[in-house]
Biopython code that builds the backbone (N, CA, C, O; Angstrom):
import numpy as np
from Bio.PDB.StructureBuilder import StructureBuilder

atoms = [
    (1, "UNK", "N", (8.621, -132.778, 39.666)),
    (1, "UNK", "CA", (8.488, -133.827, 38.655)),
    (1, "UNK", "C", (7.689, -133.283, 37.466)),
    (1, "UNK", "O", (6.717, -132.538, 37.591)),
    (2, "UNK", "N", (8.229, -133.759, 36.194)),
    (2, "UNK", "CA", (7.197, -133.017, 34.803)),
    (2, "UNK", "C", (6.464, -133.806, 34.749)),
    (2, "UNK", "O", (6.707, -134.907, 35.242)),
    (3, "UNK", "N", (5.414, -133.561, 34.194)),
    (3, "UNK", "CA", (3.857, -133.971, 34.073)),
    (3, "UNK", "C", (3.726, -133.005, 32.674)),
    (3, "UNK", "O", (4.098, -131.835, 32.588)),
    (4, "UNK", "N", (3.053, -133.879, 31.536)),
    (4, "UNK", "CA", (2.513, -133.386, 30.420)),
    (4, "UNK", "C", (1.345, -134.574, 30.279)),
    (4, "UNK", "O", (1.414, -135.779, 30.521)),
    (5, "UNK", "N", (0.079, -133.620, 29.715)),
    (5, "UNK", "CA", (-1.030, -134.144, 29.855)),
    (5, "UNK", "C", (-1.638, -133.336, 28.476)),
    (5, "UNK", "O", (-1.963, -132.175, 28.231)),
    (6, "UNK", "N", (-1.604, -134.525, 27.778)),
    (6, "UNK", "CA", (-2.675, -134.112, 26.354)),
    (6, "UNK", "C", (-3.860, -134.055, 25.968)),
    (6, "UNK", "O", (-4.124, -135.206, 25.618)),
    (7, "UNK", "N", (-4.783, -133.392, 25.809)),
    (7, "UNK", "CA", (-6.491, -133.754, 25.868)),
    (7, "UNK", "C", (-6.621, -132.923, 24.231)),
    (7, "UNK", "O", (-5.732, -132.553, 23.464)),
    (8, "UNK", "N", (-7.755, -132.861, 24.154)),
    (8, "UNK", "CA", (-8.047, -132.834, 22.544)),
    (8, "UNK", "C", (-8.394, -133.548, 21.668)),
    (8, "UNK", "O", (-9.119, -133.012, 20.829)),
    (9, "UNK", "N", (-7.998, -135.259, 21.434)),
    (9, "UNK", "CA", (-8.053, -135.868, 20.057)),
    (9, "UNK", "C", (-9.414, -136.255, 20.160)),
    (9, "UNK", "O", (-10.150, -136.133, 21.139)),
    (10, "UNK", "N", (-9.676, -136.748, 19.015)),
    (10, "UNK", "CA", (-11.185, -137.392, 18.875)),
    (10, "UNK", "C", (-11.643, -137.816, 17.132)),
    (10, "UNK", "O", (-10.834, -137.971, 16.218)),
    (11, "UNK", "N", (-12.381, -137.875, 17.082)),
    (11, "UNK", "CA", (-13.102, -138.531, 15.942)),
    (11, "UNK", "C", (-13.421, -137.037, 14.975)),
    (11, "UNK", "O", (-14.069, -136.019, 15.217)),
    (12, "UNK", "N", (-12.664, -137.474, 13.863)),
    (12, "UNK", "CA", (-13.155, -136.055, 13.025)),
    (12, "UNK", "C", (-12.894, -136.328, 11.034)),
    (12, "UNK", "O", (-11.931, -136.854, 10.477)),
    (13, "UNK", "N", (-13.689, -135.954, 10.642)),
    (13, "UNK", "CA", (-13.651, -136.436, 9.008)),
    (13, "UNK", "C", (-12.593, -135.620, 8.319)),
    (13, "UNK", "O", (-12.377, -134.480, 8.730)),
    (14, "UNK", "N", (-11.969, -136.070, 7.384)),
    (14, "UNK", "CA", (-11.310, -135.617, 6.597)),
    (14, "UNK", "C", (-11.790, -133.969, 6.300)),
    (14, "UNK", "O", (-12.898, -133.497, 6.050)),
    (15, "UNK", "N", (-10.098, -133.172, 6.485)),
    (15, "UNK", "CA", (-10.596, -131.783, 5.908)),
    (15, "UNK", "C", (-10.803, -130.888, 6.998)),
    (15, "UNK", "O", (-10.635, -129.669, 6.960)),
    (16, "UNK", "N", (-11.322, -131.826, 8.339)),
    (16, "UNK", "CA", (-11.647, -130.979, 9.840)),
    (16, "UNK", "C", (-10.460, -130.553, 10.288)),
    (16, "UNK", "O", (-9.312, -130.573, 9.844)),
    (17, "UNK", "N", (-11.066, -130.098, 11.428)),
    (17, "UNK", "CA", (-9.994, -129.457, 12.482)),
    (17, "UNK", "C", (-10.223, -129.975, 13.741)),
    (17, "UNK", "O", (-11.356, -130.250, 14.137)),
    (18, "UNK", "N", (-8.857, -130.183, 14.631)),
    (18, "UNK", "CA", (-8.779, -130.212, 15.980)),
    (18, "UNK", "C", (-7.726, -129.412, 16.521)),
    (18, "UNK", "O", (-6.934, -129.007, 15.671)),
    (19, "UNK", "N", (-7.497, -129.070, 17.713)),
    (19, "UNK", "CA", (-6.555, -128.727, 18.633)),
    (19, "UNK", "C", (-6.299, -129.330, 20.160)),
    (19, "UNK", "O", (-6.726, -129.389, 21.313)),
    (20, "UNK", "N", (-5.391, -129.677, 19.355)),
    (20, "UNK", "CA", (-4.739, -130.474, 20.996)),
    (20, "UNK", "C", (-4.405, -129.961, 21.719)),
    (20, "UNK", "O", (-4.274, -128.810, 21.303)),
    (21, "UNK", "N", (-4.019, -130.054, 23.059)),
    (21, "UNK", "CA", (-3.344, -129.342, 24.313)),
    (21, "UNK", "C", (-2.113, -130.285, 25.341)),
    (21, "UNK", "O", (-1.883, -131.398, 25.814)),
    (22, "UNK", "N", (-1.819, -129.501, 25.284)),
    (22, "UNK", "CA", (-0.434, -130.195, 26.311)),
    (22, "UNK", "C", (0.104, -129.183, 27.525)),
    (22, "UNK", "O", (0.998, -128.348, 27.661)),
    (23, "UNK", "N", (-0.929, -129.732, 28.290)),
    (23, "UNK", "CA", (-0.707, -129.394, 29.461)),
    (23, "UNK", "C", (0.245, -128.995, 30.506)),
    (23, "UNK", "O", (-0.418, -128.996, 31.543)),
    (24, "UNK", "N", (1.366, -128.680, 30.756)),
    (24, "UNK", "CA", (2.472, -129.300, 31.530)),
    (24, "UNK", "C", (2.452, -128.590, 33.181)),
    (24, "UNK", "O", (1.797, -127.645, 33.619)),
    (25, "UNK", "N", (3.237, -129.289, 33.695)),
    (25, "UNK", "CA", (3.540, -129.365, 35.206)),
    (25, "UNK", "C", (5.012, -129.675, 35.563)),
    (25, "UNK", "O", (5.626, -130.607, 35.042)),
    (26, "UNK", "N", (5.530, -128.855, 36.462)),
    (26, "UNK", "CA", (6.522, -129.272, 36.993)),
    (26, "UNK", "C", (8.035, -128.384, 36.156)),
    (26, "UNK", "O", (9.209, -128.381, 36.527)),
    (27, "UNK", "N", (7.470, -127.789, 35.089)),
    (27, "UNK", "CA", (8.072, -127.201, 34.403)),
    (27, "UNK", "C", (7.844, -125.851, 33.917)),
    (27, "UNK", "O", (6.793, -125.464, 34.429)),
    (28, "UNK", "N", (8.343, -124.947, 33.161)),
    (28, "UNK", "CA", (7.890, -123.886, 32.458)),
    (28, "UNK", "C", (7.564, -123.860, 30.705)),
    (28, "UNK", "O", (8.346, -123.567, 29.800)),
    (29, "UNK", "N", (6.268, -124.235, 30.632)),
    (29, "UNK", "CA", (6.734, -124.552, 28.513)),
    (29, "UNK", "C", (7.008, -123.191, 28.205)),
    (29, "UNK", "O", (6.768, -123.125, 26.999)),
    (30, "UNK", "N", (7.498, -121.670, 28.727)),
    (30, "UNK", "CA", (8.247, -120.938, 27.750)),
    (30, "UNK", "C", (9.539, -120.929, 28.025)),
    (30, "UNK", "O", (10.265, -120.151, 27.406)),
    (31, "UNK", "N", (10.112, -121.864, 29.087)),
    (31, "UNK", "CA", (11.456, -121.722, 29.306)),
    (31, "UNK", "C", (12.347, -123.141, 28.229)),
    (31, "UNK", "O", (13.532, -123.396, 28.011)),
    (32, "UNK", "N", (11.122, -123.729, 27.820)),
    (32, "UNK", "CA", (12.069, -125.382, 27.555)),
    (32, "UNK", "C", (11.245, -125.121, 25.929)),
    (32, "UNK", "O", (10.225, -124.531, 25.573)),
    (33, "UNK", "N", (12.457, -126.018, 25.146)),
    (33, "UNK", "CA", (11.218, -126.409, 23.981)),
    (33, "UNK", "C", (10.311, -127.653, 24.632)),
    (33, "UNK", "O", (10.538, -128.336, 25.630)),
    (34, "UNK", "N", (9.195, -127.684, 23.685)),
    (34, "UNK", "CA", (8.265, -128.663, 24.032)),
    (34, "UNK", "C", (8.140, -128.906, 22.663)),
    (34, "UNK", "O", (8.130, -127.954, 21.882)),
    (35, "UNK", "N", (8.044, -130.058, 22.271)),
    (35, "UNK", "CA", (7.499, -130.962, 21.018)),
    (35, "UNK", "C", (6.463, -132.058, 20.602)),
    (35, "UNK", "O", (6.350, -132.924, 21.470)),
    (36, "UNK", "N", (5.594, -132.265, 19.380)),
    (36, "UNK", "CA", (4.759, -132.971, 19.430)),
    (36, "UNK", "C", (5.376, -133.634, 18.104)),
    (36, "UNK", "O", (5.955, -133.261, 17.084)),
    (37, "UNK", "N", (5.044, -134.520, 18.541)),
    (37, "UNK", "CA", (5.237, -136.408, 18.252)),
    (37, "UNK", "C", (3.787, -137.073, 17.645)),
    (37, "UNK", "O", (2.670, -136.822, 18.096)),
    (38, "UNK", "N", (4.088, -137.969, 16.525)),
    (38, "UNK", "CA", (2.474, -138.426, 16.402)),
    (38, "UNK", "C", (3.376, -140.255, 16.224)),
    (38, "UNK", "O", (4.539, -140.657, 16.170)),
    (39, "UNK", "N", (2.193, -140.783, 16.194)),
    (39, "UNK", "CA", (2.185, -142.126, 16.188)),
    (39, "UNK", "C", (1.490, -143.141, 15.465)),
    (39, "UNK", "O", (0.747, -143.764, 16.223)),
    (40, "UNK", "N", (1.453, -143.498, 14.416)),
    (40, "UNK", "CA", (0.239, -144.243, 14.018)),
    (40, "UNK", "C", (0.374, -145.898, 13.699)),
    (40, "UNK", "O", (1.464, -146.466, 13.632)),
    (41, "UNK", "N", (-0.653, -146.428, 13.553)),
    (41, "UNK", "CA", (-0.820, -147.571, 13.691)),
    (41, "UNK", "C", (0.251, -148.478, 13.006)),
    (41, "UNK", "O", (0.558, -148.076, 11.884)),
    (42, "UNK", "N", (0.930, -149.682, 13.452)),
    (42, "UNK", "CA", (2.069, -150.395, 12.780)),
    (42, "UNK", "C", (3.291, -149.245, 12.487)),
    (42, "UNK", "O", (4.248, -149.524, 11.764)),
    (43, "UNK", "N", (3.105, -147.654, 13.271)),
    (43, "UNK", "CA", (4.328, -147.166, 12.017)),
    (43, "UNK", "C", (5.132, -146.549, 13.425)),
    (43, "UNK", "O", (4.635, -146.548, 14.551)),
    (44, "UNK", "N", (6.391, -146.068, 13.093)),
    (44, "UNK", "CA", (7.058, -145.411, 14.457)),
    (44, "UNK", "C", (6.803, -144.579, 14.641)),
    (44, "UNK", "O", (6.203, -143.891, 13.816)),
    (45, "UNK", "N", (7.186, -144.084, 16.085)),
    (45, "UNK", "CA", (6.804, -142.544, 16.645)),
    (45, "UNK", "C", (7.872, -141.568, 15.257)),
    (45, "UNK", "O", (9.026, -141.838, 14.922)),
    (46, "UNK", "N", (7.003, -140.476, 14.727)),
    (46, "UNK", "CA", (7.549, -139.475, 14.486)),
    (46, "UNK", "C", (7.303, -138.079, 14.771)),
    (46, "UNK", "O", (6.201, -137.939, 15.300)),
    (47, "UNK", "N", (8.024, -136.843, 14.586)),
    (47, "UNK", "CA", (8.247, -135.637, 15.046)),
    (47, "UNK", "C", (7.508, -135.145, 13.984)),
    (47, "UNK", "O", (7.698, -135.413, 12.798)),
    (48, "UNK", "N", (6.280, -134.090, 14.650)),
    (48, "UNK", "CA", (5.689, -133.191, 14.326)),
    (48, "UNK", "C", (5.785, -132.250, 14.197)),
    (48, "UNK", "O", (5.120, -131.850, 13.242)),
    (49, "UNK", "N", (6.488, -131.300, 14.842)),
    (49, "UNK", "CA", (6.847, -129.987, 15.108)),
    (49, "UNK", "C", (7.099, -129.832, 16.518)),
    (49, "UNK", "O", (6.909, -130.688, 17.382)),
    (50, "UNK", "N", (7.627, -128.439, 16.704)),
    (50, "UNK", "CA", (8.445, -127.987, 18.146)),
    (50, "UNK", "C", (8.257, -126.772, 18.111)),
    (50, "UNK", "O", (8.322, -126.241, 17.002)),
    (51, "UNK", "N", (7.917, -125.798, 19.484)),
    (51, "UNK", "CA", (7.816, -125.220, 20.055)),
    (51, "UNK", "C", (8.592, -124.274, 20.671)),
    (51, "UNK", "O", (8.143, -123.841, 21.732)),
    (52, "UNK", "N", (10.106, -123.648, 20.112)),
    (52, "UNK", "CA", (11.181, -123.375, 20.984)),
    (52, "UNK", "C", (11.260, -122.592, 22.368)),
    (52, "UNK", "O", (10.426, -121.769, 22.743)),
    (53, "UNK", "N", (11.951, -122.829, 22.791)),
    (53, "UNK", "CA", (12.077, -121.581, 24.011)),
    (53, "UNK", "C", (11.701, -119.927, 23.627)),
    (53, "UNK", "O", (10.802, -119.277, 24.160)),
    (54, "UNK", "N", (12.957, -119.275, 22.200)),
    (54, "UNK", "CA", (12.614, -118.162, 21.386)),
    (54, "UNK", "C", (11.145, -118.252, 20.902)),
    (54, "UNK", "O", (10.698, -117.128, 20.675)),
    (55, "UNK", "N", (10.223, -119.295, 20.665)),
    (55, "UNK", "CA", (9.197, -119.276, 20.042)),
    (55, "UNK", "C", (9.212, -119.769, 18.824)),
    (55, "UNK", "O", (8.129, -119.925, 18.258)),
    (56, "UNK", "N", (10.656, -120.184, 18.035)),
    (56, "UNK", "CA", (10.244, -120.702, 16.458)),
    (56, "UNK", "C", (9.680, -121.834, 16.526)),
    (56, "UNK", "O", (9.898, -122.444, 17.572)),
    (57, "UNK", "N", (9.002, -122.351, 15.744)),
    (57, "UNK", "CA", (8.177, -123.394, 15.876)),
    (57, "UNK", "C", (8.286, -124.196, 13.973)),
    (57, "UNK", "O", (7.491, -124.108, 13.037)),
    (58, "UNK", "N", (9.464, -124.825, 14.076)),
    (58, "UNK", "CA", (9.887, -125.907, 12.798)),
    (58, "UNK", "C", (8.482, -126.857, 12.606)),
    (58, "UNK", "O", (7.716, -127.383, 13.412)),
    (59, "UNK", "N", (8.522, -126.823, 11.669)),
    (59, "UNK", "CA", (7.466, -128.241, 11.673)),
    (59, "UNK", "C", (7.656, -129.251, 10.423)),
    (59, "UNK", "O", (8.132, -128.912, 9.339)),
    (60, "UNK", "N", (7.225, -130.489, 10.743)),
    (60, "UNK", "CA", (7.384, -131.533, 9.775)),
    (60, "UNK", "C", (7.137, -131.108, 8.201)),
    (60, "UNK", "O", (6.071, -130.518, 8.026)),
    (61, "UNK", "N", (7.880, -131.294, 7.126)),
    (61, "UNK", "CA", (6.905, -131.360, 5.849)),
    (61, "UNK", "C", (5.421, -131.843, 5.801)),
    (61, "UNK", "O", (4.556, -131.288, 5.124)),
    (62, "UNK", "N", (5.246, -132.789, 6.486)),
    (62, "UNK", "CA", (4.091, -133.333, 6.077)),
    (62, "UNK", "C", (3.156, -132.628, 6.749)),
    (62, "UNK", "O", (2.022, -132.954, 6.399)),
    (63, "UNK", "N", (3.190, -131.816, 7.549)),
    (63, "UNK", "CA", (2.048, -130.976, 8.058)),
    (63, "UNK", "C", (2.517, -129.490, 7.938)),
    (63, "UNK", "O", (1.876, -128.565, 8.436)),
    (64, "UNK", "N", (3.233, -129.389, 7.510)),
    (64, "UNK", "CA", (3.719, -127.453, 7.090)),
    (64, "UNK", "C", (2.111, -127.241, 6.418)),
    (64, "UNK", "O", (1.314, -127.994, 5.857)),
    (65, "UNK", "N", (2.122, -125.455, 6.897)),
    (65, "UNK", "CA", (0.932, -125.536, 5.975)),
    (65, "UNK", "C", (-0.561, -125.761, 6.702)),
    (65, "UNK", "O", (-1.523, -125.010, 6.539)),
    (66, "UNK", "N", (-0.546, -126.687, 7.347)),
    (66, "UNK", "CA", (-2.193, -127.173, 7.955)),
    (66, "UNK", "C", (-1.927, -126.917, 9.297)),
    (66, "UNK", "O", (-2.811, -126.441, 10.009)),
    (67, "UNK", "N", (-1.005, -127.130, 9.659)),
    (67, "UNK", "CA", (-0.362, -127.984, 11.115)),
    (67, "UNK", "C", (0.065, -126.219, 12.536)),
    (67, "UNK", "O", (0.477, -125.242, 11.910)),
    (68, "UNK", "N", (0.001, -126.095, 13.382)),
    (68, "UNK", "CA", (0.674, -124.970, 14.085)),
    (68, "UNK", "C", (0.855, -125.172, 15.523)),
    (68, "UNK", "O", (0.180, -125.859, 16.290)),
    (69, "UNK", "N", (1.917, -124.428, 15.758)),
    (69, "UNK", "CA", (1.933, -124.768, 17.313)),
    (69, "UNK", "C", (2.119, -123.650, 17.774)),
    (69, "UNK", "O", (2.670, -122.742, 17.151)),
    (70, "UNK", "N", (1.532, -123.542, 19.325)),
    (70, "UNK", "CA", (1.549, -121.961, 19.661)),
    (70, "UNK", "C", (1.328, -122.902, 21.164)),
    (70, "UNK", "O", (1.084, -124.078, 21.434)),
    (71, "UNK", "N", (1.642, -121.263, 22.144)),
    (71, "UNK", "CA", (1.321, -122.162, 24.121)),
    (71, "UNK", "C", (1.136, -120.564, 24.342)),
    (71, "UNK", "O", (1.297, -119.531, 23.692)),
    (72, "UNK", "N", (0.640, -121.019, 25.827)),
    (72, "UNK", "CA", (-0.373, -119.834, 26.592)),
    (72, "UNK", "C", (0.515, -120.101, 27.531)),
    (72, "UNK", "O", (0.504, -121.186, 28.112)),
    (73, "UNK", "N", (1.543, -118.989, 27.846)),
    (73, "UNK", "CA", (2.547, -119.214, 29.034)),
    (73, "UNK", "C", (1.541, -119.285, 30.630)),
    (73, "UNK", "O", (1.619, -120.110, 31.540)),
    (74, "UNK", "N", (0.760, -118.243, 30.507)),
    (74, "UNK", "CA", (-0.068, -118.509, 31.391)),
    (74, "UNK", "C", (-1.016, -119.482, 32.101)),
    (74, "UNK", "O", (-1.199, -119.586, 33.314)),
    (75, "UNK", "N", (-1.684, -120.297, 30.923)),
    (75, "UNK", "CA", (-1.984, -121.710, 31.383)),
    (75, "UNK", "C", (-0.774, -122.477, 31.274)),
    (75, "UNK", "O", (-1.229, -123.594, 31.029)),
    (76, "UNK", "N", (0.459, -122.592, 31.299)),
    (76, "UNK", "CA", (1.535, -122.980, 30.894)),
    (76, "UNK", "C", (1.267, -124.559, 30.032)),
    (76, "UNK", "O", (1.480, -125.661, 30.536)),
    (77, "UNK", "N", (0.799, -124.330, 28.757)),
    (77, "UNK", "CA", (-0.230, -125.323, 27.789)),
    (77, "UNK", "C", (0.600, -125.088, 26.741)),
    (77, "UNK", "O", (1.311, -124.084, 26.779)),
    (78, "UNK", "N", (0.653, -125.973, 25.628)),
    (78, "UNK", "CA", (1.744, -125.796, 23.895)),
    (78, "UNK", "C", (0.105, -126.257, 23.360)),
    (78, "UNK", "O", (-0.563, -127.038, 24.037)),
    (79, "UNK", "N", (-0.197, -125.907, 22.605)),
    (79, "UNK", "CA", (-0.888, -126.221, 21.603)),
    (79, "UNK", "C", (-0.882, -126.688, 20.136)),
    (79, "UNK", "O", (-0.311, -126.012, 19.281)),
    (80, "UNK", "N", (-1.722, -128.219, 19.739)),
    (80, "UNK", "CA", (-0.961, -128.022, 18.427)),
    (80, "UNK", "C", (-3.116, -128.003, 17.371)),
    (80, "UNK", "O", (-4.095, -128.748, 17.323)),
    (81, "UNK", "N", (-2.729, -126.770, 16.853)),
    (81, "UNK", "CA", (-3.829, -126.829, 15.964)),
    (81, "UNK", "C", (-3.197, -127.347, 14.209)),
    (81, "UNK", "O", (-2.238, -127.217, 13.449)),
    (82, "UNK", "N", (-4.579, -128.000, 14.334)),
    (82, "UNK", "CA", (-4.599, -129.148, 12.905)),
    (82, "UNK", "C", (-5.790, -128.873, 12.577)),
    (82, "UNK", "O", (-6.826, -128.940, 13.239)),
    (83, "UNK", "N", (-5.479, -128.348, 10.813)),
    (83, "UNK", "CA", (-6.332, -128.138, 10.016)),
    (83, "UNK", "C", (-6.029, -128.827, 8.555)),
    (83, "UNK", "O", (-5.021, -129.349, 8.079)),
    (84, "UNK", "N", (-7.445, -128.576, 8.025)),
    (84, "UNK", "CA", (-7.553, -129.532, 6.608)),
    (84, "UNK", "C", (-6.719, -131.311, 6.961)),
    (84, "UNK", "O", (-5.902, -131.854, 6.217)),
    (85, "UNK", "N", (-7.196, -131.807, 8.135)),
    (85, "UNK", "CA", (-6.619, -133.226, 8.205)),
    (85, "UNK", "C", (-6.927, -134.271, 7.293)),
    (85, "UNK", "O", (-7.935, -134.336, 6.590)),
    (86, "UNK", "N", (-5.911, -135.154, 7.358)),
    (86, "UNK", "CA", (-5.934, -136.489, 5.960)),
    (86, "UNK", "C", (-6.111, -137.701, 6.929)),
    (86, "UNK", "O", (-5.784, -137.927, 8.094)),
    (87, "UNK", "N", (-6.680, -138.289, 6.082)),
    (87, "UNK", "CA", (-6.808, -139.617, 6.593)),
    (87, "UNK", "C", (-5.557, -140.379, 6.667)),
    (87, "UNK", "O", (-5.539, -141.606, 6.573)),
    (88, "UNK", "N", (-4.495, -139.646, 6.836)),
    (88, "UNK", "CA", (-3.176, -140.354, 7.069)),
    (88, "UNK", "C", (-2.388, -139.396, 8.483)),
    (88, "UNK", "O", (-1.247, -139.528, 8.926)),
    (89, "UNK", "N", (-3.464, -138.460, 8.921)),
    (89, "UNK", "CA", (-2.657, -137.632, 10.328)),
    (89, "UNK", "C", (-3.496, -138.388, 11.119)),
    (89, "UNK", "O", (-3.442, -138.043, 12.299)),
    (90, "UNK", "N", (-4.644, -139.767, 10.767)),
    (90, "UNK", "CA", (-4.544, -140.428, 12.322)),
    (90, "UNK", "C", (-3.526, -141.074, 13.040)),
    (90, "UNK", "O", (-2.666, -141.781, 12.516)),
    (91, "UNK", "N", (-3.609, -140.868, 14.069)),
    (91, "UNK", "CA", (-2.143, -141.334, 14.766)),
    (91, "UNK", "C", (-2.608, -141.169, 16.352)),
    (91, "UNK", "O", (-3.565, -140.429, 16.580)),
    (92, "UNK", "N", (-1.995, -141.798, 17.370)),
    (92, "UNK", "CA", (-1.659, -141.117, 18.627)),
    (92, "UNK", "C", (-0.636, -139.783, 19.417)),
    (92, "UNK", "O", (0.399, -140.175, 19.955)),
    (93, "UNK", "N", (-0.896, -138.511, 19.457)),
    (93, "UNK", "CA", (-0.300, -137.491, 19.003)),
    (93, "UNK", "C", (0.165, -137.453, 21.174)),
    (93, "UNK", "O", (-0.490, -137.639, 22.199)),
    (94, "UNK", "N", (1.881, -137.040, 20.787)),
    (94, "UNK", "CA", (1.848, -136.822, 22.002)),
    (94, "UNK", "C", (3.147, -135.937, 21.830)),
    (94, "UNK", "O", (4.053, -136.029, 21.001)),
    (95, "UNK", "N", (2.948, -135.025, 22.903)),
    (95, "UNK", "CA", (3.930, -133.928, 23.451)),
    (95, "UNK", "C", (5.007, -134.295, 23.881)),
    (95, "UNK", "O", (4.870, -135.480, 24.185)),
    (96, "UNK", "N", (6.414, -133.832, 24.168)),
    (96, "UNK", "CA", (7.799, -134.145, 24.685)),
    (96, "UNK", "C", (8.273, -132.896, 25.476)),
    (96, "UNK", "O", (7.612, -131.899, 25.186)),
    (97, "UNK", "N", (9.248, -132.691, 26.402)),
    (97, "UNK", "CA", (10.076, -131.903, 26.739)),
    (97, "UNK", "C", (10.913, -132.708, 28.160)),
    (97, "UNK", "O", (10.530, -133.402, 29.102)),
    (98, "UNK", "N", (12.124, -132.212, 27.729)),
    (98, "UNK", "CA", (12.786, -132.221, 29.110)),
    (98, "UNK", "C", (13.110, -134.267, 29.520)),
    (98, "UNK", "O", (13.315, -134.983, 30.500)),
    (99, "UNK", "N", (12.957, -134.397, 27.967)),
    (99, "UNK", "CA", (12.985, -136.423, 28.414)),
    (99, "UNK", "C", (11.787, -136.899, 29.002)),
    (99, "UNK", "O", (11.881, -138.038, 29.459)),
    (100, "UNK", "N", (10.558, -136.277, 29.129)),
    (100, "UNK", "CA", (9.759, -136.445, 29.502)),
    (100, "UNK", "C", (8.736, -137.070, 28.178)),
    (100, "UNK", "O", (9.372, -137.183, 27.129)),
    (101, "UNK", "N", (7.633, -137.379, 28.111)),
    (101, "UNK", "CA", (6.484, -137.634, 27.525)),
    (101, "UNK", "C", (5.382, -137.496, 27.756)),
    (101, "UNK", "O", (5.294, -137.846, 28.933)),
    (102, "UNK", "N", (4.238, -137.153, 27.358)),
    (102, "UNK", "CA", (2.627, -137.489, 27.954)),
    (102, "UNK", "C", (2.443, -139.193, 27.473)),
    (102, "UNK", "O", (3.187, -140.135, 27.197)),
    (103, "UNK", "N", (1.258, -138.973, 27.549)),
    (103, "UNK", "CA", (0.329, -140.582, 27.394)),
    (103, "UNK", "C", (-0.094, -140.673, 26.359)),
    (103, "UNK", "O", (-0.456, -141.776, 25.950)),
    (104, "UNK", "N", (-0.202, -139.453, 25.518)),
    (104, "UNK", "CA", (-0.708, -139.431, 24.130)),
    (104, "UNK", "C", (-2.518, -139.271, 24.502)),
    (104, "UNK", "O", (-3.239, -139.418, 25.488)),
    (105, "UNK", "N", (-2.680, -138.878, 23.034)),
    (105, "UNK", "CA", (-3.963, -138.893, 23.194)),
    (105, "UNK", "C", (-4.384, -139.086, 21.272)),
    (105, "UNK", "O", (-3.585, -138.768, 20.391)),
    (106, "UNK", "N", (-5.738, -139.644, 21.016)),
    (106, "UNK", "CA", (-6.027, -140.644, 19.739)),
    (106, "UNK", "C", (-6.314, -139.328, 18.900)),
    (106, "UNK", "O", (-6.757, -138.291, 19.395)),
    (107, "UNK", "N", (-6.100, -139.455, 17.984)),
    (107, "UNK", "CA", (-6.660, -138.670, 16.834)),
    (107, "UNK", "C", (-7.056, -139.744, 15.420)),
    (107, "UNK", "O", (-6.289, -140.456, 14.770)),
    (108, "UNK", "N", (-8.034, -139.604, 15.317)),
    (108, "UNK", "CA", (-8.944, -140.347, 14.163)),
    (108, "UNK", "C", (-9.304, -139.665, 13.283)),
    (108, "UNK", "O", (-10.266, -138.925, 13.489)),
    (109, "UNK", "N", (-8.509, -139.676, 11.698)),
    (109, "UNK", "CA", (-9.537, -138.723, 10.358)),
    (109, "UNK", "C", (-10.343, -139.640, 10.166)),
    (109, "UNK", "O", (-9.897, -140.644, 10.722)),
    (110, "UNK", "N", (-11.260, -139.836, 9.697)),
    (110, "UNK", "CA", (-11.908, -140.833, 9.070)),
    (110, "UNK", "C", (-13.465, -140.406, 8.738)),
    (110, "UNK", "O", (-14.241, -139.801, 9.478)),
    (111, "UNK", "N", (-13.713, -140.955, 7.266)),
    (111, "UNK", "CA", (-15.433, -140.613, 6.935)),
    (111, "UNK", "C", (-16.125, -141.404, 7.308)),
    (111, "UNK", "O", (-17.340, -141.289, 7.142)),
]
sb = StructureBuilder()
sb.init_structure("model")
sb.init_model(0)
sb.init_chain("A")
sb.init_seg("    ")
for serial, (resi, resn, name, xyz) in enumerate(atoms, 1):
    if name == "N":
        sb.init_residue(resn, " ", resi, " ")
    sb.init_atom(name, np.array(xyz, "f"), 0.0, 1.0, " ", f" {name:<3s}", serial, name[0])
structure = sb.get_structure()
């Protein structure tokens, strides 16, 4: 059974940095793409960027630039590091693969 488990978000001011993690189980994240998804308040889930099997890693306009995704086949983990954040990348940020989902986890810009 897949299991993806996100840890990382938290409280951080405009301009900071975080890195999320997405954990997975039950699967291989260098055999599958894996993708991150954000969510924010009143608005729909949208696509962040992806992770491919080859390794390319597309990412949204709105975070090209700040935004990256990279995984540690060995902890079998996708990572998404976020830099210079706006007070408009708070959202609930969550990982995908395989029809699967995590639970998300909060990310807050805010001064």
């Amino acid at each position: 059974q897949v299991q993806l488990v996100e840890s990382g978000g938290g409280l951080v001011q405009p301009g900071g940095s975080l890195r999320l993690s997405c954990a997975a189980s039950g699967m291989h994240v260098n055999f599958n793409n894996v993708q991150w998804y954000r969510q924010a308040p009143g608005k729909e889930r949208e696509w962040v960027g992806t992770i491919a099997k080859n390794g390319y890693t597309p990412l949204a306009d709105s975070v090209k630039g700040r935004f990256t995704i990279s995984r540690n086949n060995a902890k079998n983990t996708v990572y998404l590091q976020m830099n210079s954040l706006k007070l408009e990348d708070t959202a609930v940020y969550y990982c995908y693969s395989n029809e699967n989902w995590g639970k998300g986890t909060l990310v807050t810009v805010s001064s």
